[in-house]
N, C-alpha and C positions, 0 to 999 in steps of 0.2 A: 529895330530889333524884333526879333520873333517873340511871339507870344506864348506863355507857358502852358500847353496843356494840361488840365484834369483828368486825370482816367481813376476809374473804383479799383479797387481792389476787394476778390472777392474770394469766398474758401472752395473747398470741392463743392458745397449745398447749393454755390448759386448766392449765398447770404452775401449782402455788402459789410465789411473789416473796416474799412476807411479809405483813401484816395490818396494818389500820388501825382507829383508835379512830375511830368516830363518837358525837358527841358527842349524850348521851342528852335535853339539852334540847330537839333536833330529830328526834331519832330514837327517842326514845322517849317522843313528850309525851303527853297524856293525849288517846283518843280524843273527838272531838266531832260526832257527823253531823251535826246540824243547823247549824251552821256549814258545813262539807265541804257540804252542800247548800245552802246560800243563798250561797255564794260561788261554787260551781258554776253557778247558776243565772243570776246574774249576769255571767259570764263570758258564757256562751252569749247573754246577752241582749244584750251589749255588741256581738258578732259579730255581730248580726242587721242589716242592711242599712241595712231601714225606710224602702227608696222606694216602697213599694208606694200606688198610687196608682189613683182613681176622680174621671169625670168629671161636674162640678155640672151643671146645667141652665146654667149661663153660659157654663162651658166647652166646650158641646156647640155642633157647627157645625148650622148652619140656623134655622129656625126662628125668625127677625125679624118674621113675618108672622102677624097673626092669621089662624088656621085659616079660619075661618067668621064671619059675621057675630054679633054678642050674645046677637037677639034673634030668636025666628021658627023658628027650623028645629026644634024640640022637643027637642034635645039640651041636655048640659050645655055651659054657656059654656064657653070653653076661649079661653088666651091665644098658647097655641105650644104645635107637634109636639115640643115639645121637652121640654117638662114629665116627670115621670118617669111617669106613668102612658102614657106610650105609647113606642111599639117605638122605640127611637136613642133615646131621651129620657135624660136626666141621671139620675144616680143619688142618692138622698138617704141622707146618713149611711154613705158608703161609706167606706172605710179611705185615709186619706191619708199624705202620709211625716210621718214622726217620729222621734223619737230613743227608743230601747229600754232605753237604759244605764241601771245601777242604779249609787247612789253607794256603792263598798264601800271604807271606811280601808284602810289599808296594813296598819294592824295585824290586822285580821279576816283579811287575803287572807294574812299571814305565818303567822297563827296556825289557818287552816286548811290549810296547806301541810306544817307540823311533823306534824299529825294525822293526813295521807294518807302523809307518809314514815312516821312511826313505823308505821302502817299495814303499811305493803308490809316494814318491817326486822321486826317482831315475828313474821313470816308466812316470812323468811326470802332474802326477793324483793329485798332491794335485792345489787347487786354492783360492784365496783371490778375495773379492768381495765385493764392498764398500754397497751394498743395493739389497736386492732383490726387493723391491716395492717402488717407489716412492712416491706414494700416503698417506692419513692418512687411509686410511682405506685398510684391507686385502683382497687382490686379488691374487686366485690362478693363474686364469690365467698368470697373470703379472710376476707373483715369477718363475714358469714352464719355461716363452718365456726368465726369465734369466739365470735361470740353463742350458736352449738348447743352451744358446753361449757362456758357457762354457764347456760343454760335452754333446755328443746323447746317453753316453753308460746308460743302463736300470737303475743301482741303484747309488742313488749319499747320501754320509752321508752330512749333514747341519749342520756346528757350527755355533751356535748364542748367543749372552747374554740373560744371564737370564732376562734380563729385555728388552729383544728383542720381545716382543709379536707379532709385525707385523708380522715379519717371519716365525714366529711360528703359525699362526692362518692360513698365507695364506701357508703353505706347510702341516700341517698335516693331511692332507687327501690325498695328492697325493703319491700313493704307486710307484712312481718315486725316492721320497726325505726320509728319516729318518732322523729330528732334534733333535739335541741334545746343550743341554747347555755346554761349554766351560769346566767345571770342572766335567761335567761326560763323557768326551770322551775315550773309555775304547778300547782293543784289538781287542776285536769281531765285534767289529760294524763298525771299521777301516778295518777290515779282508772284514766283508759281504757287503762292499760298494766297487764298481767300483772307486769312484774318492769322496775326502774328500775334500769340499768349506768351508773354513772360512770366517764369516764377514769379516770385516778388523777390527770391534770394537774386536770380537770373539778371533781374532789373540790376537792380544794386552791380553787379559786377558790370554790367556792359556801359552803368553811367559810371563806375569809375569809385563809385562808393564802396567798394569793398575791398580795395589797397589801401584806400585811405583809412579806412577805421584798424585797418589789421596793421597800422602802423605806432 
């Protein structure tokens, strides 16, 4: 069985509050990249648009009118300017919209998520944090000087509850932090982040503690 990590938990100052068990089944499962990449890969495919679109010869305006006559003038017959061999003419086999989405279980995308946290806790990177602003009102500055005393590296992911708007108002603009609500914490953004800070409330929801007490 996996063994339970210790991480601090600490307030906006940097002060250590006291310490939580993260539970080793998610934090410390067994690495898998090829997983962590096929569910990555997938993700980004699902983001992709996929209106991209080219016009057929039917589609194309003009060109109802035969060019020239059949027969006689020593070139090739031709039916319409509109054909793809010539200029405005339709295009053949050009990219049309589609759907991009790969089908990935819940269980793959679960159990690639365990491998990118155990990831970042094994390395030291994950952190708990009782608040980032102390205040009622949103201050970037504030939220910033407490993400800096918990790491100087460039990109840091932010779990917060949904109903965390402080954090959320005073980090979404600083292209330091990506926030994310507790229940969409997903591979890629655990991947694209240096170091992954949960609330401490954040914690609690995403290990499941916070259904259970609100019961």
């Amino acid at each position: 069985m996996a063994d339970t990590i210790i991480v601090d938990v600490v307030d906006s100052t940097g002060a250590k509050t006291g310490t939580v068990e993260l539970p080793g089944e998610i934090f410390d499962a067994e690495l898998n990249i090829p997983l962590m990449h096929q569910v990555v890969v997938a993700q980004l495919a699902a983001a992709r648009q996929g209106t991209h679109a080219t016009k057929t010869r039917g589609m194309v305006r003009g060109g109802g009118r035969k060019p020239y006559r059949q027969k006689g003038t020593g070139r090739a017959r031709q039916g319409s300017i509109r054909a793809p061999q010539f200029t405005g003419g339709g295009t053949v086999h050009g990219p049309q919209p589609r759907d991009y989405s790969q089908r990935t279980p819940k269980k793959m995308k679960a159990a690639a998520l365990r491998s990118a946290l155990s990831d970042r806790a094994r390395n030291g990177r994950i952190h708990v944090i009782t608040e980032f602003v102390t205040s009622e009102k949103p201050s970037t500055k504030s939220a910033l000087a407490a993400l800096r005393n918990l790491t100087d590296r460039p990109k840091s992911l932010v779990v917060a509850t949904g109903t965390d708007e402080l954090t959320r108002l005073s980090l979404r603009n600083a292209p330091e932090a990506h926030v994310l609500k507790a229940d969409q914490l997903n591979t890629y953004d655990v991947l694209n982040s240096d170091d992954v800070v949960f609330t401490a409330a954040a914690l609690d929801d995403f290990l499941g503690k916070g259904e259970e007490e609100s019961k």
